[in-house]
Backbone bond lengths (Angstrom), bond angles and torsions (degrees), N, CA, C in turn:
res aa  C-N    CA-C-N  psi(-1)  N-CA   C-N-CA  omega(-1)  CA-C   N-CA-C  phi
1 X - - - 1.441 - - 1.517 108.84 -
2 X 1.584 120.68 131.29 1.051 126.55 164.64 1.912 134.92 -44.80
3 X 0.945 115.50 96.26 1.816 109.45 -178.67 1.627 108.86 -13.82
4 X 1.761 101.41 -50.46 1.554 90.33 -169.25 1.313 125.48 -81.84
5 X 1.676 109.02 22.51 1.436 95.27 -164.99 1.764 101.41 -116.57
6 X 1.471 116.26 8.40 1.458 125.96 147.82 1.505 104.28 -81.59
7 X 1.514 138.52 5.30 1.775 105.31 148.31 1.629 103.34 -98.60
8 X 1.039 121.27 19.86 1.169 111.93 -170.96 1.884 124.37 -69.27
9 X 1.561 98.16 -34.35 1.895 111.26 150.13 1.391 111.94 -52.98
10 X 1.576 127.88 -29.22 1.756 100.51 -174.79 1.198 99.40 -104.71
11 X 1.254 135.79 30.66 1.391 141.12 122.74 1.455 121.13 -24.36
12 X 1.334 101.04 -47.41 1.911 121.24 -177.36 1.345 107.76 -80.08
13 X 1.123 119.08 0.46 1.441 92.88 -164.36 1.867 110.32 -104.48
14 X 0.881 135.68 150.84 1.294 156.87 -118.62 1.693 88.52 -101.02
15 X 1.097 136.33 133.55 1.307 155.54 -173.31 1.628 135.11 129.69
16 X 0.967 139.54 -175.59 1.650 147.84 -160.40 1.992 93.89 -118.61
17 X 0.914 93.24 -24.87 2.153 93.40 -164.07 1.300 103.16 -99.47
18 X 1.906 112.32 -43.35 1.577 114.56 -148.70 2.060 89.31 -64.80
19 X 0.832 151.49 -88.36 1.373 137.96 -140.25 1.424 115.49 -61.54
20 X 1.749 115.51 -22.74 1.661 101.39 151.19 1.586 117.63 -48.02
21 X 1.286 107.28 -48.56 1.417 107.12 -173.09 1.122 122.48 -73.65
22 X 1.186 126.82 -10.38 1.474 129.49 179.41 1.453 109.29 -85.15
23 X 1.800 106.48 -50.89 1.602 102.74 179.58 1.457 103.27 -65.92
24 X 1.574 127.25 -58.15 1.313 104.11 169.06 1.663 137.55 -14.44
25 X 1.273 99.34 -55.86 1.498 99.83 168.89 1.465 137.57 -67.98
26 X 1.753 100.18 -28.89 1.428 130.57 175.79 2.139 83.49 -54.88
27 X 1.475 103.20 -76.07 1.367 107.84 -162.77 1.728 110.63 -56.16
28 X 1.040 112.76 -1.62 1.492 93.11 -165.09 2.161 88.65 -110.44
29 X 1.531 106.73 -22.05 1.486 95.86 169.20 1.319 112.90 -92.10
30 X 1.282 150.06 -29.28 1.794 142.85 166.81 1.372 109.96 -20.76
31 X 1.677 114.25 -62.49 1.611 105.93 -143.50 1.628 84.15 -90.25
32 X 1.341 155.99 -25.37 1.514 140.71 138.84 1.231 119.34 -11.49
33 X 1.932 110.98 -96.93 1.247 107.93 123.61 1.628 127.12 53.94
34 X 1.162 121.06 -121.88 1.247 159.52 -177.78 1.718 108.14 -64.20
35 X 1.465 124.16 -34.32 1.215 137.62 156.29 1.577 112.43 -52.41
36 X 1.280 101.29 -70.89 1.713 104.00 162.49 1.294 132.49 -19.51
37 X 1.238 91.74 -76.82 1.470 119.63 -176.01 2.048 99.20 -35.60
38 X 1.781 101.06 -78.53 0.884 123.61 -167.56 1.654 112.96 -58.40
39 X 1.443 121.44 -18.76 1.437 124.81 167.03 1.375 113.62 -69.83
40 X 1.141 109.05 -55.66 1.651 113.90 176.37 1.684 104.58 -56.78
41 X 1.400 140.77 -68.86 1.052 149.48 -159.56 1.931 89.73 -49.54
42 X 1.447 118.58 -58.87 1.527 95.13 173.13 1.425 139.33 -50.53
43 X 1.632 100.90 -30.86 0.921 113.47 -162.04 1.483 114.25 -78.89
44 X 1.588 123.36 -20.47 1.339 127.53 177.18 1.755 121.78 -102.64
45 X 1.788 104.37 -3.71 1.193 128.13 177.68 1.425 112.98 -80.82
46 X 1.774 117.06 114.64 1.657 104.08 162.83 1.957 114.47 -44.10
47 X 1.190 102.71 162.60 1.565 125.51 -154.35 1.744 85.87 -86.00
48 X 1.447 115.20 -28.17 1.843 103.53 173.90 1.579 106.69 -88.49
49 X 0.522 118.74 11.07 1.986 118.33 -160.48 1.733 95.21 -126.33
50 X 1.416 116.25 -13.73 1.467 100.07 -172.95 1.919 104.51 -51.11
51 X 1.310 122.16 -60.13 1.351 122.39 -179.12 1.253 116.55 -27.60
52 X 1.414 127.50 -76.86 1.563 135.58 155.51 1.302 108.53 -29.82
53 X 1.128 142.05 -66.47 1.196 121.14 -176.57 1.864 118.98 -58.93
54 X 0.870 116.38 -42.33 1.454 128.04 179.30 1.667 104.49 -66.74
55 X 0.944 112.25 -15.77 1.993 100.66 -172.07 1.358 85.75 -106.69
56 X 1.692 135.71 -63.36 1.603 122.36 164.32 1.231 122.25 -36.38
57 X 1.481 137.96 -57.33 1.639 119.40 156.09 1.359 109.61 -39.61
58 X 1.172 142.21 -57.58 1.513 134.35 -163.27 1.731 102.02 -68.98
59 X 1.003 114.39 -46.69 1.458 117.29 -168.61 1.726 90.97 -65.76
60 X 1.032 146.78 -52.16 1.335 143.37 -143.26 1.391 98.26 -100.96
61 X 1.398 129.67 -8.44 1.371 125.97 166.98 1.477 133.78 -107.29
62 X 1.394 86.41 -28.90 1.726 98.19 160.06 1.307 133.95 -86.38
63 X 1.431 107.64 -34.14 1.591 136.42 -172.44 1.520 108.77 -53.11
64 X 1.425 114.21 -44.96 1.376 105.88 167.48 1.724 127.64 -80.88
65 X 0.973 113.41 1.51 1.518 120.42 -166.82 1.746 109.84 -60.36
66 X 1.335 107.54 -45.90 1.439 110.02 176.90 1.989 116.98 -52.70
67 X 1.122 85.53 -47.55 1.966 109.55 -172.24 1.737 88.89 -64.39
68 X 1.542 124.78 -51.29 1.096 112.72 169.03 1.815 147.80 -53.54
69 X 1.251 74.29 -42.48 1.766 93.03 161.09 1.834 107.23 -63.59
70 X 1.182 108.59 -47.46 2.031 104.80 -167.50 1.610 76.80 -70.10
71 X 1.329 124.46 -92.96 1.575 117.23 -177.13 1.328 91.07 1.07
72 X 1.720 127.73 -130.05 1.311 142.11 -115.85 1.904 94.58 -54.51
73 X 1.503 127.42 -23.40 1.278 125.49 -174.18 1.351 104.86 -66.81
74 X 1.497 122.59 -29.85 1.328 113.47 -168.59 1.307 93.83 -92.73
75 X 1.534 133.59 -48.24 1.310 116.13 164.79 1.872 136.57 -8.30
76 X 1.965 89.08 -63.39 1.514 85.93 -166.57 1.187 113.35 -83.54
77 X 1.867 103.50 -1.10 1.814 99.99 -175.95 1.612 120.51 -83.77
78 X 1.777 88.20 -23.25 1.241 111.78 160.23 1.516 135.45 -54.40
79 X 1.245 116.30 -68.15 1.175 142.41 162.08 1.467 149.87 -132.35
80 X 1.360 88.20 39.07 1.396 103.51 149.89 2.030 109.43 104.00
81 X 1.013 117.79 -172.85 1.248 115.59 166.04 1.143 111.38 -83.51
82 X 1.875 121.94 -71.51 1.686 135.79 -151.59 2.190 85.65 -65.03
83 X 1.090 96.23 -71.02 1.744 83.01 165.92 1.296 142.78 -4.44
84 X 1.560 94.98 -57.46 1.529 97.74 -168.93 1.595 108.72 -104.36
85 X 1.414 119.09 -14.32 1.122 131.97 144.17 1.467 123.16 -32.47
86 X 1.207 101.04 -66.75 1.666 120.50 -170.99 1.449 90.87 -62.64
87 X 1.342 136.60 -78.94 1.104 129.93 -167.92 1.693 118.07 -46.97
88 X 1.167 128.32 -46.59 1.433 134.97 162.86 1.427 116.44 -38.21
89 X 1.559 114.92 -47.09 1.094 121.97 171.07 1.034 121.41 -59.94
90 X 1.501 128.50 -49.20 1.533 132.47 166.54 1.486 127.54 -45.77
91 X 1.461 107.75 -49.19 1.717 128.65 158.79 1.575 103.35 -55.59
92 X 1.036 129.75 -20.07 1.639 89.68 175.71 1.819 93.67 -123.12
93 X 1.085 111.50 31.84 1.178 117.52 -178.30 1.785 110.05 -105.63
94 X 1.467 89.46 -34.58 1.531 107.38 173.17 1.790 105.05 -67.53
95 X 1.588 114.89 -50.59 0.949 141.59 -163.64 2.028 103.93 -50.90
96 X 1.249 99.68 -52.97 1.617 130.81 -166.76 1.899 88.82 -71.55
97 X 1.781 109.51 -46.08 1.261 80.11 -173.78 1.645 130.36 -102.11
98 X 1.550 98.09 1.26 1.627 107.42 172.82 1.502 98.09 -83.51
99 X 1.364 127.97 -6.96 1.990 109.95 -178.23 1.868 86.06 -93.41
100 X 1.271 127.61 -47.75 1.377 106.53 -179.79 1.504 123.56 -46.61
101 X 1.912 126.50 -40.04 0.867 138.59 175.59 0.922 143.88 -53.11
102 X 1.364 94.86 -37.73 1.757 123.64 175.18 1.393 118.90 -54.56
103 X 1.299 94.74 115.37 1.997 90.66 170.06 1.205 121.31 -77.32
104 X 1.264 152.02 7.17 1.303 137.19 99.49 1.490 144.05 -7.45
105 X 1.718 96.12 -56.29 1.602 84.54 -171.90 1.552 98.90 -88.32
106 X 1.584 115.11 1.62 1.613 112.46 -166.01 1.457 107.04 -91.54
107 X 1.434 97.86 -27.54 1.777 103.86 -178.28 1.872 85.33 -90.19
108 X 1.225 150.02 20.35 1.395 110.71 -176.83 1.481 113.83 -85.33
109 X 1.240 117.89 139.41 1.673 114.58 -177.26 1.466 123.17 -54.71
C-alpha cells in the first residue's frame, strides 16, 4: 500500500486548506515512495528478468485503476460519500495490516 493513500480520509474533512494540504503531502511522499519501491524491486530481481518484472509491477498496479475509479463511482452514487469513505478506509486498512503481517514481506531480504 502506498504511504499516500492513508491521507486519503482527510480528504473529507471540512475546510478551504485541508485538501491542498493533504495532496501536498500525497505529492511530496509518491516520488520517495516510488523510489523505494523501485530500488528494492531491482535489487532482488535477476539482471535478465529486470524487464518482466517492471512491466508485471506496472501491469498489476496500474491495470486496475480504471475498474477502480467505476467501482468507487458506483459506490458513492450508491451509498453515499461518509459510507464509501468509511469502507475504503477499512480496505486499505486491512490491506496495510495483512502486508505488515505477512511472513513474506517480513522475511523479504
Amino acid at each position: 500500500m502506498c504511504l499516500e493513500a492513508a491521507l486519503v480520509p482527510l480528504l473529507f474533512v471540512p475546510g478551504t486548506v485541508t485538501p491542498g494540504l493533504v495532496y501536498g503531502a500525497m505529492f511530496l511522499l509518491h516520488p520517495t515512495w516510488a523510489a523505494v519501491v523501485m530500488a528494492y524491486r531491482l535489487r532482488v530481481a535477476p539482471d535478465e528478468l529486470i524487464g518482466r518484472v517492471q512491466s508485471v509491477a506496472t501491469l498489476l498496479s496500474l491495470g486496475p485503476v480504471p475498474f477502480a475509479f467505476l467501482g468507487v463511482g458506483f459506490a458513492l452514487q450508491a451509498f453515499g460519500t461518509t459510507p464509501s469513505v468509511l469502507a475504503l478506509t477499512g480496505v486499505m486498512v486491512v490491506v496495510a495490516v495483512g502486508s505488515v503481517a505477512s511472513p513474506a514481506v517480513r522475511a523479504a531480504r
